[in-house]
DRENPA-3360 file (N, C-alpha, C; in nm, 2 decimals, always signed):
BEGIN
1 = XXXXXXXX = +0.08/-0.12/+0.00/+0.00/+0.00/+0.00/+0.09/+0.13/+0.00 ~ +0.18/+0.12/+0.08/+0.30/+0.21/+0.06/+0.33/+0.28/-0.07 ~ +0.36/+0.17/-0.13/+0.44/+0.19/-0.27/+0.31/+0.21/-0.36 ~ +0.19/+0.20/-0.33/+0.09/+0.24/-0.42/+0.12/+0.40/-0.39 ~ +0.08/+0.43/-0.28/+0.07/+0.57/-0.21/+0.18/+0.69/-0.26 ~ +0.28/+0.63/-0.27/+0.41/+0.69/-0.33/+0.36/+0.73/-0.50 ~ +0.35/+0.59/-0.57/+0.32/+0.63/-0.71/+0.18/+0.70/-0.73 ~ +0.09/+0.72/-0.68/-0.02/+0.83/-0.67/+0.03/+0.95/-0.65;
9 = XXXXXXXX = +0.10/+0.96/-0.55/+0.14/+1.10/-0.52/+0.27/+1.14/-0.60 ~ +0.29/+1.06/-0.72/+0.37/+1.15/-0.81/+0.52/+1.11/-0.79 ~ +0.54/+0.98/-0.70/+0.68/+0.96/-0.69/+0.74/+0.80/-0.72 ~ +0.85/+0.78/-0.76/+0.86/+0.66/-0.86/+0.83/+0.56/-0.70 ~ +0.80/+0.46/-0.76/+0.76/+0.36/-0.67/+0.85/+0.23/-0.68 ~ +0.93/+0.18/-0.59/+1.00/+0.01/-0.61/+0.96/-0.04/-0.51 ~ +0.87/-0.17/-0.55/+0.84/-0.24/-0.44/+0.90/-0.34/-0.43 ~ +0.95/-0.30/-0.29/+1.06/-0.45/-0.21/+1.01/-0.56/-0.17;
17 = XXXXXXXX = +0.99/-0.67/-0.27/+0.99/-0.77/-0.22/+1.04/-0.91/-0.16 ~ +1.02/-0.94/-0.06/+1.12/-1.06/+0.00/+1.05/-1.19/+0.03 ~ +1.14/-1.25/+0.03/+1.06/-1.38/+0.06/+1.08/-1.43/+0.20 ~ +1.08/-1.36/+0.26/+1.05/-1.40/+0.43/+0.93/-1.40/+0.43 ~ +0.86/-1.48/+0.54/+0.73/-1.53/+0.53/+0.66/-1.49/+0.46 ~ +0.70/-1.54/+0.34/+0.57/-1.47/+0.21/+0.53/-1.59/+0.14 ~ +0.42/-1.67/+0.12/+0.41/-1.76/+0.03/+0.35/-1.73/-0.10 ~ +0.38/-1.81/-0.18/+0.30/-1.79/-0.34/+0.19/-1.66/-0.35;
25 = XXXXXXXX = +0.10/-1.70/-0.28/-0.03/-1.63/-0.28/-0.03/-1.46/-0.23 ~ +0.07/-1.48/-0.13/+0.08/-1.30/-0.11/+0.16/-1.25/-0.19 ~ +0.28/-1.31/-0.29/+0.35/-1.24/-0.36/+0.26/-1.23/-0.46 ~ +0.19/-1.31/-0.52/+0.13/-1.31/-0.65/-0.02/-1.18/-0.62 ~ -0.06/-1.16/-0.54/-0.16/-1.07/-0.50/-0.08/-0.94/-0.49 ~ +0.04/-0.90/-0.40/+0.11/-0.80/-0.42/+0.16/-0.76/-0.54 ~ +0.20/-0.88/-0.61/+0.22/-0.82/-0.78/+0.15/-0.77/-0.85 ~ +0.01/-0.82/-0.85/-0.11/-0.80/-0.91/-0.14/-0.65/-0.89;
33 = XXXXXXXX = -0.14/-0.65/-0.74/-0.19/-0.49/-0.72/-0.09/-0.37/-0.76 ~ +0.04/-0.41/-0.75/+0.13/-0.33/-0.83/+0.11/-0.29/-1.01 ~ +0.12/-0.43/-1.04/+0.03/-0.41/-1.18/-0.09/-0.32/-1.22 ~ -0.19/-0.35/-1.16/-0.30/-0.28/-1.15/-0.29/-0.15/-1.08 ~ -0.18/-0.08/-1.02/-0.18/+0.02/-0.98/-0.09/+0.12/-1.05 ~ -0.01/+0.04/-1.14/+0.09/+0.11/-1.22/+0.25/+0.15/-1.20 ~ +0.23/+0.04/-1.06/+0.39/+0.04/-1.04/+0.45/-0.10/-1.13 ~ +0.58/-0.04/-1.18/+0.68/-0.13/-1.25/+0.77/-0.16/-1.17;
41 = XXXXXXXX = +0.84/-0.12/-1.03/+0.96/-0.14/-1.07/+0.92/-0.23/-0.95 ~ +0.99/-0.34/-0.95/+1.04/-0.44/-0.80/+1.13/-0.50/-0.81 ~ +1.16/-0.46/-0.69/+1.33/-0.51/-0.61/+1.29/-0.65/-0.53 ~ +1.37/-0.76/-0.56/+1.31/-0.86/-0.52/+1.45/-0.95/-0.44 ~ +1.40/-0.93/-0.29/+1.50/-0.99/-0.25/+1.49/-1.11/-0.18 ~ +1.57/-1.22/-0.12/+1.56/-1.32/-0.02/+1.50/-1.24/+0.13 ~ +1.54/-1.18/+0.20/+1.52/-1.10/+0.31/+1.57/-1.14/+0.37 ~ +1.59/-1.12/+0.54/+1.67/-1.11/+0.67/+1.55/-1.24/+0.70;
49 = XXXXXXXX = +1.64/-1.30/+0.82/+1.56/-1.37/+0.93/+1.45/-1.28/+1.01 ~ +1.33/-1.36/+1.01/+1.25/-1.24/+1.09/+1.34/-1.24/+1.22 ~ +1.27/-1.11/+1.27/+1.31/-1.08/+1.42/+1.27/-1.16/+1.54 ~ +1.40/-1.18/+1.61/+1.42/-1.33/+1.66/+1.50/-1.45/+1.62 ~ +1.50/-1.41/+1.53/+1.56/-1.57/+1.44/+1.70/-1.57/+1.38 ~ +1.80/-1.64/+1.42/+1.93/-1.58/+1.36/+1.90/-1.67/+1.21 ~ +1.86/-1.79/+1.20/+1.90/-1.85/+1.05/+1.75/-1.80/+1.02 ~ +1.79/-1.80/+0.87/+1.62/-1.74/+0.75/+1.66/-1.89/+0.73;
57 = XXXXXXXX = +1.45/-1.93/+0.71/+1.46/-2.06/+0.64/+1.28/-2.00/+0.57 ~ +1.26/-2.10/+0.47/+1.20/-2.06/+0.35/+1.06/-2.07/+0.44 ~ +0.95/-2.02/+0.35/+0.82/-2.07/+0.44/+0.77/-2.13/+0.39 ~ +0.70/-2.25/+0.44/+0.61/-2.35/+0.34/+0.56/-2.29/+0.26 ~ +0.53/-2.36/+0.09/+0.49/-2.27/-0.03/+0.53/-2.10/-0.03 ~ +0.67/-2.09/-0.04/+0.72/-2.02/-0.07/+0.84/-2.03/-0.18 ~ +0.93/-1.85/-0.16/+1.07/-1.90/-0.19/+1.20/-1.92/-0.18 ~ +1.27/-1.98/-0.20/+1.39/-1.99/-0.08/+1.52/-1.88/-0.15;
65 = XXXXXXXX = +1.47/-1.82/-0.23/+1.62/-1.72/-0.26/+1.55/-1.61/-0.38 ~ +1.65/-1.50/-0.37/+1.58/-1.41/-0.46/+1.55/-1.47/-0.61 ~ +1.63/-1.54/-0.68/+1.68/-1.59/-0.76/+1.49/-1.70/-0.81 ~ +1.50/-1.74/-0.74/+1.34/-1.78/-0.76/+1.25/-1.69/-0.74 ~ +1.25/-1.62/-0.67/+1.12/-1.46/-0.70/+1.12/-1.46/-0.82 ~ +1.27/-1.42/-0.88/+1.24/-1.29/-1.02/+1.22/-1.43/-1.16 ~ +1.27/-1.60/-1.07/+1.20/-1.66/-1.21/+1.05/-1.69/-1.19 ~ +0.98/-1.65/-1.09/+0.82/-1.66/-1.06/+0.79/-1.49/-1.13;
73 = XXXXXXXX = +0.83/-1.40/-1.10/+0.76/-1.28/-1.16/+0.77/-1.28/-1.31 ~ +0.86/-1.35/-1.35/+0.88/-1.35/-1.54/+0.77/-1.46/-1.58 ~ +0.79/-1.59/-1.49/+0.68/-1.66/-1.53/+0.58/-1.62/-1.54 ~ +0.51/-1.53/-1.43/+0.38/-1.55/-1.42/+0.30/-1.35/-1.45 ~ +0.45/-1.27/-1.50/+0.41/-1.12/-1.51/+0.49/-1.13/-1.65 ~ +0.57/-1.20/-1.71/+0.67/-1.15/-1.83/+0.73/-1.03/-1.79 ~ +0.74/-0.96/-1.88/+0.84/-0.83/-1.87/+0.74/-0.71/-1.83 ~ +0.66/-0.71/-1.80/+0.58/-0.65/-1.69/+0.62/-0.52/-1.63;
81 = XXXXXXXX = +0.72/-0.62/-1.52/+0.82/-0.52/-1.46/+0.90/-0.55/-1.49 ~ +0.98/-0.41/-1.43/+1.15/-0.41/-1.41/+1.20/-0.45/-1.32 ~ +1.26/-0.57/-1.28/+1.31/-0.62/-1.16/+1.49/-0.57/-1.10 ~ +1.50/-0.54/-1.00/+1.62/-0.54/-0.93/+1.65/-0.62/-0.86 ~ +1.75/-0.64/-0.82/+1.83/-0.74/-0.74/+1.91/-0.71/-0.64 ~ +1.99/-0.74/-0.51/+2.10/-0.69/-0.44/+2.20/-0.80/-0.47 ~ +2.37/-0.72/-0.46/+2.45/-0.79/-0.51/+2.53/-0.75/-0.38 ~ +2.64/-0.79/-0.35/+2.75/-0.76/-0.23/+2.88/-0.81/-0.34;
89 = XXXXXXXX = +2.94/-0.65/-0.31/+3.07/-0.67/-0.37/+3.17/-0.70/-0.30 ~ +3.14/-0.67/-0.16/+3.24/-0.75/-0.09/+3.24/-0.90/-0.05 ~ +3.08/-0.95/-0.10/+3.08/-1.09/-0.06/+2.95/-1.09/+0.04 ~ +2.86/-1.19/+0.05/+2.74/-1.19/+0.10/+2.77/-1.24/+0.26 ~ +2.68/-1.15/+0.34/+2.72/-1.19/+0.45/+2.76/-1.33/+0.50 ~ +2.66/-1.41/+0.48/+2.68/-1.56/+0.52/+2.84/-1.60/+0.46 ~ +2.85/-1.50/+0.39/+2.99/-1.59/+0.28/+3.15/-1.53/+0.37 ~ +3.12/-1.46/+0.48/+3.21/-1.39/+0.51/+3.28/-1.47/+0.64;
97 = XXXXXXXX = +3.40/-1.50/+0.60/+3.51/-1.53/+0.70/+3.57/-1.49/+0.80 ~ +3.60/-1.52/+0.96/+3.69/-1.42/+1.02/+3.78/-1.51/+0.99 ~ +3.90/-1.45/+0.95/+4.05/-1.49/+0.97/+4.13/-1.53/+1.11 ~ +4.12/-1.61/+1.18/+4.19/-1.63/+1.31/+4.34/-1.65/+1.32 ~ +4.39/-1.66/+1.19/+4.57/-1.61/+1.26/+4.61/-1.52/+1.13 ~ +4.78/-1.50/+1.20/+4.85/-1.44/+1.09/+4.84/-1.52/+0.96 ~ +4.86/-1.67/+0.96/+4.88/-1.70/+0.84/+4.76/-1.69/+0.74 ~ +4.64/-1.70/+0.82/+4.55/-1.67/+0.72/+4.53/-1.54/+0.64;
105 = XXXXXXXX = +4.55/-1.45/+0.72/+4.58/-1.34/+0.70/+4.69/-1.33/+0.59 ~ +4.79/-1.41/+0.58/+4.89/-1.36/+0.49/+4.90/-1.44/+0.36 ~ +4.79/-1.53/+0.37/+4.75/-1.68/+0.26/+4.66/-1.55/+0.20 ~ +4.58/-1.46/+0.22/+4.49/-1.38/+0.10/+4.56/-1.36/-0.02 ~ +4.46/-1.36/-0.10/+4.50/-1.34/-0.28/+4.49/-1.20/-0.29 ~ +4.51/-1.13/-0.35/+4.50/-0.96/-0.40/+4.41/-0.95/-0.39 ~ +4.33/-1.02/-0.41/+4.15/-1.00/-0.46/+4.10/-0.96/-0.29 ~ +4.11/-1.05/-0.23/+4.09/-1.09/-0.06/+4.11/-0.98/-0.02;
113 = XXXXXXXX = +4.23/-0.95/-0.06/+4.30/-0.80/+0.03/+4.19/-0.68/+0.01 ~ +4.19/-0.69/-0.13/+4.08/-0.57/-0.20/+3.99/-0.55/-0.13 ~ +3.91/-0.66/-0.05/+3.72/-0.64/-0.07/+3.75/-0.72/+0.12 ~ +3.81/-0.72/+0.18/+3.86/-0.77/+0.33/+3.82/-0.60/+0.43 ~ +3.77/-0.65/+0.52/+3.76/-0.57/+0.62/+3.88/-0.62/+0.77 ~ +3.87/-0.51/+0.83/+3.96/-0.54/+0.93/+3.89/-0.42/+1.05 ~ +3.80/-0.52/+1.13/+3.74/-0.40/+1.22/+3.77/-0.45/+1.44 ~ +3.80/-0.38/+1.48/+3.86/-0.42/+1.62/+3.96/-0.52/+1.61;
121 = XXXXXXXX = +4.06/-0.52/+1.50/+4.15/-0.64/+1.50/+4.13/-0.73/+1.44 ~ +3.97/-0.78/+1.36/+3.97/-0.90/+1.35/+3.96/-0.87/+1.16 ~ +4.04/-0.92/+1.10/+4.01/-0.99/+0.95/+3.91/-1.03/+0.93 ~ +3.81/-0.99/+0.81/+3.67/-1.03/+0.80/+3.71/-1.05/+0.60 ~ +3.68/-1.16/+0.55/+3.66/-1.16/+0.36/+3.61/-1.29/+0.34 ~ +3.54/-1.27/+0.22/+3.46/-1.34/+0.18/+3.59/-1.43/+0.06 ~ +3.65/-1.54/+0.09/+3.70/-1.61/-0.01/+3.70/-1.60/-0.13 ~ +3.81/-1.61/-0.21/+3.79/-1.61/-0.39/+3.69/-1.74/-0.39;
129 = XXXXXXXX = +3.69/-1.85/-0.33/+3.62/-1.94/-0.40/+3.45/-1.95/-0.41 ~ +3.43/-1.88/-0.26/+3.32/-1.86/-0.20/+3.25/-1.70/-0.31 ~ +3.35/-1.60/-0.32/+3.33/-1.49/-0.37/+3.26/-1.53/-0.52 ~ +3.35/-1.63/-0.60/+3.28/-1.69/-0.77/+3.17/-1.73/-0.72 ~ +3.12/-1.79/-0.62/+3.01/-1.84/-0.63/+2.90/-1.75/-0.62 ~ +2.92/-1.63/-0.49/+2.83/-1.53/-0.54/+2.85/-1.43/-0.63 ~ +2.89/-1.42/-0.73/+2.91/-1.35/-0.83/+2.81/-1.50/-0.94 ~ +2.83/-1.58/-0.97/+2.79/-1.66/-1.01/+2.62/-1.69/-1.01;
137 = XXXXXXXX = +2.60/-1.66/-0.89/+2.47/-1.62/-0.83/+2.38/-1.52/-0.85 ~ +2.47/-1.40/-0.87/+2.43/-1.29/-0.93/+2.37/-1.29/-1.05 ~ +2.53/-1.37/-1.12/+2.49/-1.38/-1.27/+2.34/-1.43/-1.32 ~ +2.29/-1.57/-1.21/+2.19/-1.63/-1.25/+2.05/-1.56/-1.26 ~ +2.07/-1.47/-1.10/+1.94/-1.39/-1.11/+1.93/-1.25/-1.20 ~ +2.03/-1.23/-1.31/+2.04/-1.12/-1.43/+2.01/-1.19/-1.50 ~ +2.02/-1.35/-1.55/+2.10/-1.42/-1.66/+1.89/-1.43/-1.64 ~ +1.78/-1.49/-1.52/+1.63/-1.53/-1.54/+1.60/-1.40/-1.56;
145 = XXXX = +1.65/-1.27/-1.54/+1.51/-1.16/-1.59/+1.55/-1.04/-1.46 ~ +1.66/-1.05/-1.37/+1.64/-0.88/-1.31/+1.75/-0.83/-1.42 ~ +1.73/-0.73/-1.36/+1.81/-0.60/-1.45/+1.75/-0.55/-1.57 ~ +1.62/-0.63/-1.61/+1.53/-0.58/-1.70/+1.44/-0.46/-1.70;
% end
């Protein structure tokens, strides 16, 4: 309703959607009304663990990663909207490593070094190997239909 209220009153509208407790039927109803209201643009993400919960896990009849949102909105909207995505250039939280000694610290590749945080002491990066995989990831949810 938000994002209806925004595009009425004259201002671009992106509706964020996540798939934290969302099943089939509320996404597909929130799309609709976006449609029919004349908003295009949705940002479609996995979401946070609700509040309370350190691990996110999917909700029955739902979906388990952004990556399947944007191939359910092409299925069932085509090019409709314009879908966005979030990407981490430093590496996706879950993907991020603490370093616990020097040598791991001094085993980083150039790349490591680049995109590596270092906060109260502690070495924080997301692996080159781990890193292809979310880039890889990315690629897939450009490669079904965001960025369109």
């Amino acid at each position: 309703d938000l994002a209806l209220h925004m595009h009425q009153t004259g201002h671009v509208a992106n509706m964020h959607l996540t798939c934290t407790n969302m099943d089939v039927s509320i996404i597909r109803d929130a799309l609709q009304k976006c449609l029919d209201g004349g908003i295009r643009n949705i940002v479609a993400l996995r979401g946070d663990p609700p509040e309370g919960q350190s691990e996110w896990t999917a909700t029955d009849g739902g979906f388990t990663c952004a990556l399947d949102l944007v191939k359910y909105i092409r299925s069932e909207f085509g090019n409709d909207f314009g879908i966005a995505v979030a990407g981490y250039p430093e590496g996706h939280p879950n993907a991020i490593t603490d370093l616990k000694t020097e040598e791991e610290v001094e085993s980083m590749s150039e790349a490591e070094r680049k995109r590596c945080s270092v906060i109260n002491g502690v070495t924080a990066v997301c692996r080159d190997e781990d890193y292809r995989k979310e880039m890889d990831y990315l690629k897939e949810k450009v490669d079904a239909g965001a960025g369109e």
